[in-house]
Backbone bond lengths (Angstrom), bond angles and torsions (degrees), N, CA, C in turn:
res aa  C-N    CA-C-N  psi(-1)  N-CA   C-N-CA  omega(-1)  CA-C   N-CA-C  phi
1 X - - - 1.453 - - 1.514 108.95 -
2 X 1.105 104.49 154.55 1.860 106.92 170.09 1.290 114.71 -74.45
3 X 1.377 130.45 177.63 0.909 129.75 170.57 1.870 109.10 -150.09
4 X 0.635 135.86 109.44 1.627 144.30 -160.88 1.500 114.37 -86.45
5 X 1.023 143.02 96.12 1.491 135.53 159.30 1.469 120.66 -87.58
6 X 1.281 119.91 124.75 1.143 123.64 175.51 1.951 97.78 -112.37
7 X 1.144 87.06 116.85 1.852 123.04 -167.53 1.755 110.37 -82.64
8 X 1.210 119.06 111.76 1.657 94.67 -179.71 1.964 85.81 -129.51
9 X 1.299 113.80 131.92 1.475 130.00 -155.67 1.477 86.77 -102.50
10 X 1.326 126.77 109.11 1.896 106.53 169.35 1.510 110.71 -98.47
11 X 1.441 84.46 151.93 2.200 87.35 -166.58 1.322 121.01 -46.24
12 X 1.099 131.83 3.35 1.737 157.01 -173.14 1.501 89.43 -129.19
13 X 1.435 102.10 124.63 1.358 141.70 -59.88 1.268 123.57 -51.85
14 X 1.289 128.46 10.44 1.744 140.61 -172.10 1.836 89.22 -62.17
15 X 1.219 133.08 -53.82 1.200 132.26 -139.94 1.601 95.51 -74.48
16 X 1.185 96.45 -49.60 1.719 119.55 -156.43 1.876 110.12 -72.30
17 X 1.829 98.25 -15.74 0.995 101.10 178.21 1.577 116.97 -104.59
18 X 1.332 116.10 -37.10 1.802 119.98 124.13 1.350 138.71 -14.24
19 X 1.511 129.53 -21.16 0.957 138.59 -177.06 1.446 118.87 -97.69
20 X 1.745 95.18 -34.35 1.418 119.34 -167.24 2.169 106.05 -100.14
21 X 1.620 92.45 9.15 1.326 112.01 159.11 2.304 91.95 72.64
22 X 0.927 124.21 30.06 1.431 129.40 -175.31 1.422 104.27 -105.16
23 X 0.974 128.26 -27.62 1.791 112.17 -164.82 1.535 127.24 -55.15
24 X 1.377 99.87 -42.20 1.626 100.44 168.93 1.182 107.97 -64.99
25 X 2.204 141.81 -59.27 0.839 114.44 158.12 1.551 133.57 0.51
26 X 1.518 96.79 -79.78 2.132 101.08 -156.63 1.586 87.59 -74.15
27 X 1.476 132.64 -32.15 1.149 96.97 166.75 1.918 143.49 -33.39
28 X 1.914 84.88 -70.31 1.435 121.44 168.83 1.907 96.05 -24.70
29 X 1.104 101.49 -79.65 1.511 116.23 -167.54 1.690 98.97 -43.86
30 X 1.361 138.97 -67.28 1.076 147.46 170.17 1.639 113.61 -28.02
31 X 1.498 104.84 -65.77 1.865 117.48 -177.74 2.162 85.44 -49.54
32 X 1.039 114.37 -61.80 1.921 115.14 -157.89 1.392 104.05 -74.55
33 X 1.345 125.89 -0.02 1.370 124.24 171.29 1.806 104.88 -95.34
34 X 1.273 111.49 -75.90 1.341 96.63 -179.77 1.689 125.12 -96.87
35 X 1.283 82.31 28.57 1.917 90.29 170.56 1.702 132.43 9.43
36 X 1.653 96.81 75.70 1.514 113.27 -159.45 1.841 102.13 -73.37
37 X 1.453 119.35 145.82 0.874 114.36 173.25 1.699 124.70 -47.93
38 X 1.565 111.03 -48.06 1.667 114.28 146.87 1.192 107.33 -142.55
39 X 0.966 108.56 -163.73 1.787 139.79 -171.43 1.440 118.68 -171.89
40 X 1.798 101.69 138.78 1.237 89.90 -174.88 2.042 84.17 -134.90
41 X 0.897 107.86 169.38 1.453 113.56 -176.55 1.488 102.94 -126.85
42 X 1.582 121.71 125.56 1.111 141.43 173.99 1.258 124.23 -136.38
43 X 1.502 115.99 170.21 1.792 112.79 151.95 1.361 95.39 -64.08
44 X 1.559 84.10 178.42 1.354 112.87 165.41 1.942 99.68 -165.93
45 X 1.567 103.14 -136.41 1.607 94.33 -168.26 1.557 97.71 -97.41
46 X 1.219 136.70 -10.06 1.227 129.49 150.83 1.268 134.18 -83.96
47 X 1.256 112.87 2.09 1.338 124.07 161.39 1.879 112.13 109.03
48 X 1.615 106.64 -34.21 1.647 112.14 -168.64 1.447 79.03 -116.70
49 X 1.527 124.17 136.21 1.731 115.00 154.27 1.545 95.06 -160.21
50 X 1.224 104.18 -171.65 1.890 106.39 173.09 1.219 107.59 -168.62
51 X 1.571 135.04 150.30 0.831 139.45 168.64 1.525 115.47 -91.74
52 X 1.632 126.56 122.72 1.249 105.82 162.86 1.379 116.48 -143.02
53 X 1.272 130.55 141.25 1.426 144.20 -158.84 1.623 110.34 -90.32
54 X 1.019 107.31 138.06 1.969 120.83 -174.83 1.365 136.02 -105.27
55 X 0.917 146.64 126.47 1.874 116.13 172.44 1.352 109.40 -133.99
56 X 1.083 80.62 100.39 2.050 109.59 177.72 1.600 94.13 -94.78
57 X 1.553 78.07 163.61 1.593 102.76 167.26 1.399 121.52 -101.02
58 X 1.317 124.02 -36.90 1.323 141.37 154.51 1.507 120.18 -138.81
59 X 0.918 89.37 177.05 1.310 108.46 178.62 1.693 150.17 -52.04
60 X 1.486 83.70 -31.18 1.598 112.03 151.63 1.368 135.84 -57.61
61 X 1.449 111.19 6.36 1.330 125.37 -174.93 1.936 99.68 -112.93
62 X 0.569 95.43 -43.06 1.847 115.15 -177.53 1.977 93.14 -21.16
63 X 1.691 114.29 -60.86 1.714 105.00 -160.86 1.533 81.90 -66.65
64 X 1.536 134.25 -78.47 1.179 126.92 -169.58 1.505 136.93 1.26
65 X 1.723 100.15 -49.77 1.342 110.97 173.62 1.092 114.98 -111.69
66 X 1.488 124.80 9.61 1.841 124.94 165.33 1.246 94.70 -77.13
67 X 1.907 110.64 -63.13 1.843 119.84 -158.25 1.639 101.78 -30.87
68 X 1.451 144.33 -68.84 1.412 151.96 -161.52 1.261 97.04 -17.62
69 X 2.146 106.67 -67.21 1.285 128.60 -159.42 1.267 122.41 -67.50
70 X 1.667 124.80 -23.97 1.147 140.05 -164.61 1.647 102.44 -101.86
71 X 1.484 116.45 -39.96 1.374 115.86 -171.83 1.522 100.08 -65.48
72 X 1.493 112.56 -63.63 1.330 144.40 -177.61 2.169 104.61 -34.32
73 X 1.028 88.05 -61.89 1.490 94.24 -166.95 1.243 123.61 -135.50
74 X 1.549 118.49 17.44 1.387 127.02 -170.26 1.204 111.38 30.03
75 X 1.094 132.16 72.53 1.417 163.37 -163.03 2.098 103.28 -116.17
76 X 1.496 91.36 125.01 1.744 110.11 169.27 0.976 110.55 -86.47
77 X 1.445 115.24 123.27 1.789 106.33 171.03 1.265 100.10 -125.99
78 X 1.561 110.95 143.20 1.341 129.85 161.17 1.655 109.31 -106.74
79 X 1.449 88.40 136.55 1.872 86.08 -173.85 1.564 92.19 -131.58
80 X 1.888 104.27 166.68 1.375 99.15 169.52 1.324 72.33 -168.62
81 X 1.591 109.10 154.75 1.577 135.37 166.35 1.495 126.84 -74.43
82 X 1.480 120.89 103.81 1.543 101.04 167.50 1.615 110.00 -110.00
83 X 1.528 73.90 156.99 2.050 76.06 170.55 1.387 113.74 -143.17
84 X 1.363 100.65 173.16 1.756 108.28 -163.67 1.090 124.30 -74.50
85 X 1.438 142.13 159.35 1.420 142.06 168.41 1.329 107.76 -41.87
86 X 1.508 118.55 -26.54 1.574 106.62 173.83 1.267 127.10 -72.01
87 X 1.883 101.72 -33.74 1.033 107.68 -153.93 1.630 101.11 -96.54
88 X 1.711 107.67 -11.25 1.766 92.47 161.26 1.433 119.78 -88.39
89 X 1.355 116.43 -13.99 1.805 103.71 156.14 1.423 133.20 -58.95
90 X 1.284 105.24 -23.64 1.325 108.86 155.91 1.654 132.20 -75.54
91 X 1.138 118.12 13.77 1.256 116.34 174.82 1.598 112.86 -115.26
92 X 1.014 116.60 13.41 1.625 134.49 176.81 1.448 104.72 11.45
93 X 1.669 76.53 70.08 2.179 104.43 152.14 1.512 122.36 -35.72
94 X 1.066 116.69 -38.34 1.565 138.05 -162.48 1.279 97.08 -51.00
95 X 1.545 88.97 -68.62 1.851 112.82 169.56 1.215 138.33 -39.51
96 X 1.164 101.85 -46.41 1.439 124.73 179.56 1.599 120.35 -78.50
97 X 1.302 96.68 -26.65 1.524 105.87 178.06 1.896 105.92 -71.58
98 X 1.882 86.58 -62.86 1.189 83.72 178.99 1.827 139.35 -38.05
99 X 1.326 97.55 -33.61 1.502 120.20 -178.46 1.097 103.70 -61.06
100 X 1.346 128.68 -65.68 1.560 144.22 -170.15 1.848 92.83 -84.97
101 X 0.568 176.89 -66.42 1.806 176.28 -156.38 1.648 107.62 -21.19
């Protein structure tokens, strides 16, 4: 399954580590540690954030690849799971509806 982080970087410590010419570094190090399927780097409401996409198997992987972002840059992450057209036919909605309906 995927796993989605939406990344928001606040200028503490981003700036301070920018200054000291490191950010691509702890990035660099971050992207080769938990090697996200992509990433894209944007604003957001703090101004520095990024989106980047995962593929875990469960769930137990999730602190692994938050800790980088949080140690690194005290970084907020919002995450949520998507999955594929395959993988919601396999959960036989039909069923499930019916049950709960």
């Amino acid at each position: 399954m995927k796993l989605i982080f939406k990344i928001t970087l606040p200028a503490e410590p981003f700036n301070a580590l920018a200054r000291k010419g490191m950010v691509g570094n702890k990035i660099k190090a971050i992207l080769e540690a938990t090697k996200p399927e992509s990433i894209y780097f944007t604003g957001n409401e703090s101004g520095r954030g990024a989106i980047a996409v995962y593929e875990v198997s469960d769930g137990s992987q999730v602190p692994s690849l938050g800790e980088p972002w949080f140690m690194t840059f005290d970084a907020k992450i919002e995450y949520s799971v998507a999955i594929s057209p395959e993988e919601m036919a396999k959960a036989n909605l039909d069923e499930v509806i019916k049950k709960w309906a």
